[in-house]
C-alpha positions as CSV (number, residue, x, y, z in Angstrom):
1,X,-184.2,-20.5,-107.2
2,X,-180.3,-20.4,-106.5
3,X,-178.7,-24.3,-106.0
4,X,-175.7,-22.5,-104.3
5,X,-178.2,-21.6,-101.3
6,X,-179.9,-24.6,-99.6
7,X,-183.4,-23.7,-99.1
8,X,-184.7,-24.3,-95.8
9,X,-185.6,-28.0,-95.0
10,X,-183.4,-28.6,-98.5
11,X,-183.3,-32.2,-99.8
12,X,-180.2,-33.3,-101.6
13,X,-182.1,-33.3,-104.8
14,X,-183.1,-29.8,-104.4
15,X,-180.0,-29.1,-102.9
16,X,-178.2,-30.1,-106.0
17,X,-174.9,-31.6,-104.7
18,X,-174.8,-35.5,-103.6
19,X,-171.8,-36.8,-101.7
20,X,-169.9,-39.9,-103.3
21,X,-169.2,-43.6,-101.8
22,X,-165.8,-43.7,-100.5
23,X,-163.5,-45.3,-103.0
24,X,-162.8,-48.4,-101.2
25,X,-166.4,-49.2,-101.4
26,X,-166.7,-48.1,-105.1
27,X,-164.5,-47.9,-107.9
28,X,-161.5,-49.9,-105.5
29,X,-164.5,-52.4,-104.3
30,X,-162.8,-55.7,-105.8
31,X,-159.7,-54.4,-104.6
32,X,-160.3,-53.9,-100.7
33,X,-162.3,-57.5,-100.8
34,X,-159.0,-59.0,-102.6
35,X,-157.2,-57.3,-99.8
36,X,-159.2,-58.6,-97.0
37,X,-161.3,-56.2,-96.3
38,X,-163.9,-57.3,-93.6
39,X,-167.0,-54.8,-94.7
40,X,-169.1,-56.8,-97.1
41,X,-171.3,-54.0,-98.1
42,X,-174.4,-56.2,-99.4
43,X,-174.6,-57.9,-96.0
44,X,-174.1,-54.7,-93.5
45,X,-176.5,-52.2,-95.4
46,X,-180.1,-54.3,-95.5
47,X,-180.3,-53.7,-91.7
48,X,-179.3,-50.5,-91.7
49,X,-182.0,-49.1,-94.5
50,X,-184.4,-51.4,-93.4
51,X,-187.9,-49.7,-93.2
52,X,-186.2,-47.1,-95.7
53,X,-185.8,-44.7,-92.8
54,X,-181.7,-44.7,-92.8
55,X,-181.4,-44.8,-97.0
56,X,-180.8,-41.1,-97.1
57,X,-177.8,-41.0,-94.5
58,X,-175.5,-43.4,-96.0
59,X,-172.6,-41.2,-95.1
60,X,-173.3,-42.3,-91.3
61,X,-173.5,-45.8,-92.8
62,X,-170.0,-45.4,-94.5
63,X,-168.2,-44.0,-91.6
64,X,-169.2,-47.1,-89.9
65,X,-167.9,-48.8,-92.5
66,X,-165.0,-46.9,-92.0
67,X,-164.4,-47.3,-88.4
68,X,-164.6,-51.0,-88.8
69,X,-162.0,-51.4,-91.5
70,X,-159.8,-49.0,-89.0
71,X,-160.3,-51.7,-85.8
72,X,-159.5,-55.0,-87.5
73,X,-156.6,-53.0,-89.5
74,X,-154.9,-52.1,-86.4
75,X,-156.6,-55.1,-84.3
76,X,-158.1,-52.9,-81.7
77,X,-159.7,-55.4,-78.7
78,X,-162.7,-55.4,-76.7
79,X,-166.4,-55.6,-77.4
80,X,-169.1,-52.7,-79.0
81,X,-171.9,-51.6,-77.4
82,X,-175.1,-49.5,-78.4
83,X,-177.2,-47.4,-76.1
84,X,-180.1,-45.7,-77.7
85,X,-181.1,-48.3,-80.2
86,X,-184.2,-47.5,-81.5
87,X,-185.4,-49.9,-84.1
88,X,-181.7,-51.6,-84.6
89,X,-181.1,-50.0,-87.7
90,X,-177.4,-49.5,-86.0
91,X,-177.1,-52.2,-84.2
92,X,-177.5,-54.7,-87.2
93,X,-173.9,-53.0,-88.1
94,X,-172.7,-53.4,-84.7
95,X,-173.7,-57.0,-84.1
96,X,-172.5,-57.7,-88.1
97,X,-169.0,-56.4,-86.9
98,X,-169.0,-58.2,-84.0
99,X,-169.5,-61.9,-85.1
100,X,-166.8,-61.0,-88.2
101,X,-164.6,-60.0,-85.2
102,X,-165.5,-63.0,-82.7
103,X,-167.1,-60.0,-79.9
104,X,-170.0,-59.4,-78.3
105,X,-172.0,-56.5,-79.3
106,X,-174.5,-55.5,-76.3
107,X,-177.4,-53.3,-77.4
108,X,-179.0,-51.3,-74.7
109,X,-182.1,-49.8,-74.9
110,X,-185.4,-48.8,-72.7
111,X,-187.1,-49.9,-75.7
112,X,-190.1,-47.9,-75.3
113,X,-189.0,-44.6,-75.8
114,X,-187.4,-41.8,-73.6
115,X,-187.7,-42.0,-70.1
116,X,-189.8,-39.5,-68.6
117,X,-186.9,-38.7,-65.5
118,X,-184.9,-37.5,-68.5
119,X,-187.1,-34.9,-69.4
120,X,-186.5,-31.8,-67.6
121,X,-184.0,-28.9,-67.9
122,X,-182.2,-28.6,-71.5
123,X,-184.6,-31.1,-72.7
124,X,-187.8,-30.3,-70.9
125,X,-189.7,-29.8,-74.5
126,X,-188.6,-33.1,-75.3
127,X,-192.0,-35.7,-76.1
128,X,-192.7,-38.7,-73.6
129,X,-193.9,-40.4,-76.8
130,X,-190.8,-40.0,-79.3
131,X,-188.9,-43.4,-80.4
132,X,-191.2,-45.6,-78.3
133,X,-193.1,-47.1,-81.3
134,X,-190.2,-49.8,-81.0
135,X,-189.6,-53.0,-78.5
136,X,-186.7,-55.1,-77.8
137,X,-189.1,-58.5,-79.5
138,X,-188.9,-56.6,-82.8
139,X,-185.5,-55.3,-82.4
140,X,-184.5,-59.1,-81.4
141,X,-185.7,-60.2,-84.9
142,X,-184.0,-57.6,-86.8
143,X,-180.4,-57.9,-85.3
144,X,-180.8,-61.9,-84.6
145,X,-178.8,-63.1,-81.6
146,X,-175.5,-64.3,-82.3
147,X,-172.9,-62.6,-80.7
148,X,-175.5,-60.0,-79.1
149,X,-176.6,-59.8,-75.8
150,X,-179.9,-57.6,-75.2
151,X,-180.0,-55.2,-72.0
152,X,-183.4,-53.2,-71.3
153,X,-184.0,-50.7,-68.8
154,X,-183.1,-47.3,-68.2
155,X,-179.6,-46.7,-68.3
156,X,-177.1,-46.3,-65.6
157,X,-178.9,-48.4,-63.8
158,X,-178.6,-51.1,-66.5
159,X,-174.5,-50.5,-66.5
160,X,-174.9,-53.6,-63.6
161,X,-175.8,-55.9,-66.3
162,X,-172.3,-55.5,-68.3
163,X,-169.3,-57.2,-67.1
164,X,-167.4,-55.9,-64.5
165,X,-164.5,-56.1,-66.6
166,X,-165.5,-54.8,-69.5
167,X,-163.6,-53.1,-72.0
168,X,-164.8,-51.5,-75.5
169,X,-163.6,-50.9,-78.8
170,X,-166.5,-49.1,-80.5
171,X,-169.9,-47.6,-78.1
172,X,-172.1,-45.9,-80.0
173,X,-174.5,-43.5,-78.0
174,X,-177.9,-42.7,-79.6
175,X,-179.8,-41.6,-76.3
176,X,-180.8,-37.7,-77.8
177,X,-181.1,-36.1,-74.6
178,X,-178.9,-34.4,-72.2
179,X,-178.9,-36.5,-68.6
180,X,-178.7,-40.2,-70.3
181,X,-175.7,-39.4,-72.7
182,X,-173.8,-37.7,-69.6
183,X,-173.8,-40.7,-67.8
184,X,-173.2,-43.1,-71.0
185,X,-170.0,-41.0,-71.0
186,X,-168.7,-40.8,-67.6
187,X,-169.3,-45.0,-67.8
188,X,-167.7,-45.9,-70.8
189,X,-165.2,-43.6,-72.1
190,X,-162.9,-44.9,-68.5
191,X,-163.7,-48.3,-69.8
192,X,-162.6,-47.7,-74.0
193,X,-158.9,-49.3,-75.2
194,X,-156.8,-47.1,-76.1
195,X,-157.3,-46.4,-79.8
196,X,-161.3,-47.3,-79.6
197,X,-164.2,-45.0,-81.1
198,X,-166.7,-43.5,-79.3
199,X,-169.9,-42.1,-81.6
200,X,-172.2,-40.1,-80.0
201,X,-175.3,-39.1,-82.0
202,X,-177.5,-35.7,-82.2
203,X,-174.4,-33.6,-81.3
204,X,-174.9,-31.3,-84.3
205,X,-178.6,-31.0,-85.2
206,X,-179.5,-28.7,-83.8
207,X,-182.2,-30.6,-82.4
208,X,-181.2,-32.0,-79.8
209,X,-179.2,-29.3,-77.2
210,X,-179.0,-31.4,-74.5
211,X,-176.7,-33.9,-76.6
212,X,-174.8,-30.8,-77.5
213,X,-173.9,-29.7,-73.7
214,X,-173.5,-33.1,-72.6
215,X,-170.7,-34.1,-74.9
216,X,-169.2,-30.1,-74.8
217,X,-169.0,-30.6,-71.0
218,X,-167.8,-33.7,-70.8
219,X,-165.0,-33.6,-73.1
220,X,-164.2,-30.2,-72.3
221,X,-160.8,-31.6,-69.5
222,X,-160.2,-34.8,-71.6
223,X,-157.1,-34.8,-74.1
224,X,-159.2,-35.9,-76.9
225,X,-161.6,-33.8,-78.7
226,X,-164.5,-34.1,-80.7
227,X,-164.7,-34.6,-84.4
228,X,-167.9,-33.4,-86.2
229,X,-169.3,-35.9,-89.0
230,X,-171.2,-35.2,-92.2
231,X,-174.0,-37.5,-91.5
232,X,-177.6,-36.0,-91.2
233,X,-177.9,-36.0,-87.6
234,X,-174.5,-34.5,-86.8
235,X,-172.5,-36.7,-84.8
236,X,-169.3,-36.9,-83.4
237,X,-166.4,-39.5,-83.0
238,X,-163.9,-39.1,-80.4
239,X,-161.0,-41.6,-80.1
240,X,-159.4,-42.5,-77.0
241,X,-155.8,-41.7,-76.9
242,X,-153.0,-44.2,-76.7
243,X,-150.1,-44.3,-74.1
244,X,-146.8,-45.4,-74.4
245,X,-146.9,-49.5,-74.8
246,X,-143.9,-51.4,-73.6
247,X,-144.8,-53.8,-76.0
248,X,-144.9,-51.2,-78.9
249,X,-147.5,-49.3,-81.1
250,X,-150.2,-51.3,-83.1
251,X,-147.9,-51.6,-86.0
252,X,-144.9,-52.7,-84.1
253,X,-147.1,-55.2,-82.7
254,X,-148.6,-56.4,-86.0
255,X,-144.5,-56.4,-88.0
256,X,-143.4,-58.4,-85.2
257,X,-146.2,-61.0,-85.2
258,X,-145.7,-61.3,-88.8
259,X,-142.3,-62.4,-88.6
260,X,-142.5,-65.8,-87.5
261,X,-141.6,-69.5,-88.4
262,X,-144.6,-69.8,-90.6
263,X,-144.7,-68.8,-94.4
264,X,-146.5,-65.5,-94.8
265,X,-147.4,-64.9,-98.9
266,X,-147.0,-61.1,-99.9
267,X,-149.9,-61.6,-102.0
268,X,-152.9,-59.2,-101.5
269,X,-150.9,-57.1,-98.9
270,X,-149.8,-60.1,-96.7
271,X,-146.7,-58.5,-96.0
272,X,-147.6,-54.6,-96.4
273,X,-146.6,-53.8,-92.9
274,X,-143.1,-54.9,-93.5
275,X,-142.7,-53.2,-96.4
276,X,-140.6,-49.9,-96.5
277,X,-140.3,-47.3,-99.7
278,X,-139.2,-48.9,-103.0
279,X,-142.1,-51.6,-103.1
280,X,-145.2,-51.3,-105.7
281,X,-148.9,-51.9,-104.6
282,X,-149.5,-55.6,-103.6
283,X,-151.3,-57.9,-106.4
284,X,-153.0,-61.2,-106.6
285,X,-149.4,-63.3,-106.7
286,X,-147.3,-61.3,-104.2
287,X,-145.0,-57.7,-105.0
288,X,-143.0,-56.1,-107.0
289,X,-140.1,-54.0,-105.6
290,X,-139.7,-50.9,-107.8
291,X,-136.4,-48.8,-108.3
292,X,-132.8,-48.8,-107.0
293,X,-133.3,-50.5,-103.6
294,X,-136.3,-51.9,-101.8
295,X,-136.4,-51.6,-97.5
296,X,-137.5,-54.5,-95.4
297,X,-138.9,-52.9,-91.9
298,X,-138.3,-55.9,-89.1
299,X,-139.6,-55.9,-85.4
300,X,-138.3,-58.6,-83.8
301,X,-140.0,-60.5,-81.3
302,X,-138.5,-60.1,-77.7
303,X,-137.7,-63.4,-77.2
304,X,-135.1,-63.6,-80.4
305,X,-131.4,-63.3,-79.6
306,X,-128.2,-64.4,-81.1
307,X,-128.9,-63.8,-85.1
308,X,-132.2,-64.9,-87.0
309,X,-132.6,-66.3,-90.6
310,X,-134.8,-64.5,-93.1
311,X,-135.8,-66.9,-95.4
312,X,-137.6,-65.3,-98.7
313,X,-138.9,-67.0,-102.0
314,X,-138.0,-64.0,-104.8
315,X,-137.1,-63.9,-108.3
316,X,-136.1,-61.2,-111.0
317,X,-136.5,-60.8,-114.5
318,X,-134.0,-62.2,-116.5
319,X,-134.7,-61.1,-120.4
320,X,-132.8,-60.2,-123.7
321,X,-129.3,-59.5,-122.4
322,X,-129.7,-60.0,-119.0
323,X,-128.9,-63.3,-118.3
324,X,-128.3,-62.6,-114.5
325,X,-128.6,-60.3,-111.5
326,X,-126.9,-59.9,-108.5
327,X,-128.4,-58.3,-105.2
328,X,-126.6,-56.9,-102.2
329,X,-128.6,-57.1,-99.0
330,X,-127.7,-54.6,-96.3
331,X,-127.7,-53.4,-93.4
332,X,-126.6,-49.9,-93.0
333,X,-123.2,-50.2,-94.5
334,X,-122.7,-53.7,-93.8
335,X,-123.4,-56.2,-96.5
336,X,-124.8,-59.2,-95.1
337,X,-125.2,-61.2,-98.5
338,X,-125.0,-61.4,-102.4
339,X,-128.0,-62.8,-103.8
340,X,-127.3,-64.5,-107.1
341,X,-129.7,-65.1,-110.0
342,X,-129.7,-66.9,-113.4
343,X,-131.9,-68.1,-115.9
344,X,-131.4,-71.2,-114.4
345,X,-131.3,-70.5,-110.9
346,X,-134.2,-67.7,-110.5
347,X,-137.0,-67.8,-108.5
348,X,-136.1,-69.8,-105.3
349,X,-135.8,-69.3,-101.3
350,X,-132.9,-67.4,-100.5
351,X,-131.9,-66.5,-97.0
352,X,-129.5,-63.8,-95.3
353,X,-128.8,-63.7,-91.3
354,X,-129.2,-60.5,-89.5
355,X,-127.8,-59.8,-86.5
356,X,-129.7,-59.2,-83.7
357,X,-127.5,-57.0,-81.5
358,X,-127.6,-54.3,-84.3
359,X,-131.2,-53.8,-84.0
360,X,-132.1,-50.3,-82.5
361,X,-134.4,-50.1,-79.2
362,X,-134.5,-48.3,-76.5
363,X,-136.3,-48.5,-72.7
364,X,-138.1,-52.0,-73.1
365,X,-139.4,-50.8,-76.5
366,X,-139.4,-53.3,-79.5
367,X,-136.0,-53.8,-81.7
368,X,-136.0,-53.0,-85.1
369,X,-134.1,-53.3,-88.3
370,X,-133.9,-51.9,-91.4
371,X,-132.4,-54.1,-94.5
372,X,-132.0,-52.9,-98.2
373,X,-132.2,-54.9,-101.1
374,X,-130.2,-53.0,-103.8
375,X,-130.0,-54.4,-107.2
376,X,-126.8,-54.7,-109.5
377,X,-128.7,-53.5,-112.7
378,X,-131.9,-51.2,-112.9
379,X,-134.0,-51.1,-116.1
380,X,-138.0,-51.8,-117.2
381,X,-138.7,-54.8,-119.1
382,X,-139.8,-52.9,-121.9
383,X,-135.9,-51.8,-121.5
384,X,-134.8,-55.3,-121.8
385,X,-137.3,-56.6,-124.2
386,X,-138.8,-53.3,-126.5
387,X,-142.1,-55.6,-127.3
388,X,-143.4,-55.5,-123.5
389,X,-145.2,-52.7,-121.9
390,X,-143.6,-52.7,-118.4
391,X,-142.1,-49.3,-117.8
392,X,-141.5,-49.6,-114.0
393,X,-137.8,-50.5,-113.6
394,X,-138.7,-54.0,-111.5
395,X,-136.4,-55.7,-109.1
396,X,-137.1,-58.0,-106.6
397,X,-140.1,-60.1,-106.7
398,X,-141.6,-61.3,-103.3
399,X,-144.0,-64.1,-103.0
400,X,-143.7,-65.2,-99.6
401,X,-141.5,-64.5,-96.4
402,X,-140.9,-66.6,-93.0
403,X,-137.9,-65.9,-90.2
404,X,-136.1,-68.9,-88.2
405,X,-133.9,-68.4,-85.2
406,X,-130.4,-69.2,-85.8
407,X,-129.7,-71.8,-82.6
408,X,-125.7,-70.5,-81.1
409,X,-123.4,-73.4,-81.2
410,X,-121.4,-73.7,-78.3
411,X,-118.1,-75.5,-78.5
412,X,-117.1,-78.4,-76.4
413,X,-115.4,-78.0,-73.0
């Protein structure tokens, strides 16, 4: 028998071809932990493969994984919600997710199996009996109770029991049948942030039609559209578009709340957002920047005028001839200070002012500025000193970074 031809009801062994672990979680596994990564792979996957009836759709697993790393990244608010929760193999993500982010996961379920109002139309071959070997005292013990909040009963009418308020970052609808995910949809997707996930389940099967024409219909008028996943079940993840903020996009938001009158260290990506072209990858002490110039991306907070101080703790490498380096730091074309070092003057703090009037925004959005570090010299250390192995042309090394508002002096009357 052919392996290029899945047979039917193929298994991935007879099938012949296995998908791979996302890199992050595999060969770059020290690396996203040492970079704060929030997934701790050993702790979210004993829930999920519990019973062993998840093991062989890890690729569902991983896009959770996935989806996670992509909220605290851009810190998306609001709380995560199952409906459709079976045994909890999903929810034990969910509600892992939600104490790392400080939310409430609510898991919604009948927890006996479909209801039988459900059952007609599309999904009038459906069984009375499917999922109900399950109840919400068994499902308790396997997700636990902190930061989860239990809701059983057939659902909309169970919608009563969630805040009036609410708002979501991540729902995940599991309900299999048509009526049940058309009204899971017309109640939260109004109530997602902008930028939040929506996972609806079945959609692909070709088990399940009903899941199919509700989520076809549904989204058929919205702006977003659906996007199909690998997993074994075929779902979808549709994320809710973003408007225009006055206050900026995510990562305007997160560059201007990490220029503050605090210290922030460079090591392990502290400072990645702020970093423009000319840097290296973050390591365990801070970063390297690489080349002929380095860019500094600054949003500044609203409430800054007049001029700020950057205040920065660099070095360079001073070896074999190169007994001193000198570094311009601009601003377009303007040249707002000469950064001097020496072998007995190197790594230190060293501060240059910016103006604030020259940063660019427009209509309430957020100012920005764009400074340059350009060295005097470029070579490797290798260059300098032929027994080292550093090829990369190094320049400024940045440990740590904090801003200070410059206070206007006014003369006397």
């Amino acid at each position: 028998m052919s392996t290029t031809t899945p047979p039917s009801g193929a298994t991935a062994a007879r099938w012949g071809y296995t998908a791979s672990l996302p890199q992050r979680y595999a060969v770059n596994y020290a690396r996203y932990l040492s970079l704060g990564g929030p997934v701790r792979l050993e702790e979210f996957v004993q829930g999920f493969v519990a019973g062993g009836e998840n093991q062989h759709d890890m690729a569902r697993f991983y896009f959770f994984c996935l989806v996670f790393d992509q909220l605290t990244k851009e810190r998306v608010a609001g709380d995560l919600v199952e409906l459709g929760a079976y045994k909890g193999h999903t929810a034990t993500l969910l509600a892992g997710m939600a104490r790392k982010l400080g939310r409430t996961a609510y898991v919604m379920d009948t927890f006996e199996g479909f209801h039988t109002g459900d059952l007609n139309g599309i999904d009038a071959a459906a069984s009375s009996r499917a999922f109900s070997d399950t109840s919400l005292e068994a499902v308790r013990a396997a997700v636990g109770e902190d930061n989860v909040r239990y809701i059983k009963g057939y659902f909309p009418g169970t919608a009563r029991e969630l805040p009036d308020d609410g708002r979501y970052c991540l729902v995940h609808i599991d309900c299999d049948l048509y009526a049940p995910i058309k009204s899971a949809l017309e109640y939260f997707y109004p109530r997602m942030v902008p930028g939040g996930f929506l996972i609806i389940h079945d959609y692909s099967s070709l088990y399940w039609s009903g899941a199919e024409k509700a989520i076809d219909e549904f989204f058929a008028d919205k702006p977003e559209a659906v996007l199909p996943l690998p997993d074994s079940a075929g779902s979808v993840a549709v994320r809710k578009v973003r408007s225009r903020d006055p206050n900026g996009n995510w990562l305007e938001q997160k560059r201007a709340s990490l220029l503050r009158n605090e210290w922030v260290l460079a090591a392990h990506g502290g400072l990645r957002e702020l970093l423009g072209s000319g840097w290296s990858g973050p390591e365990d002490w801070g970063v390297w920047g690489v080349g002929e110039a380095h860019e500094l991306l600054l949003v500044l907070p609203p409430h800054v005028d007049g001029e700020i101080e950057l205040q920065m703790d660099v070095h360079v490498v001073l070896l074999g001839d190169r007994t001193n380096q000198q570094f311009d730091v601009l601003l377009g074309d303007q040249t707002l200070a000469k950064w001097e070092f020496t072998l007995r003057t190197n790594r230190g703090i060293r501060s240059v002012r910016v103006p604030v009037a020259t940063a660019a925004g427009d209509h309430g959005q957020p100012r920005s500025v764009r400074l340059m570090f350009r060295p005097l010299t470029v070579a490797s250390p290798a260059e300098l000193d032929p027994s080292l192995t550093e090829r990369r042309p190094v320049g400024l090394a940045l440990h740590r970074m904090r801003f200070d508002t410059v206070k206007r002096q006014v003369s006397p009357p």
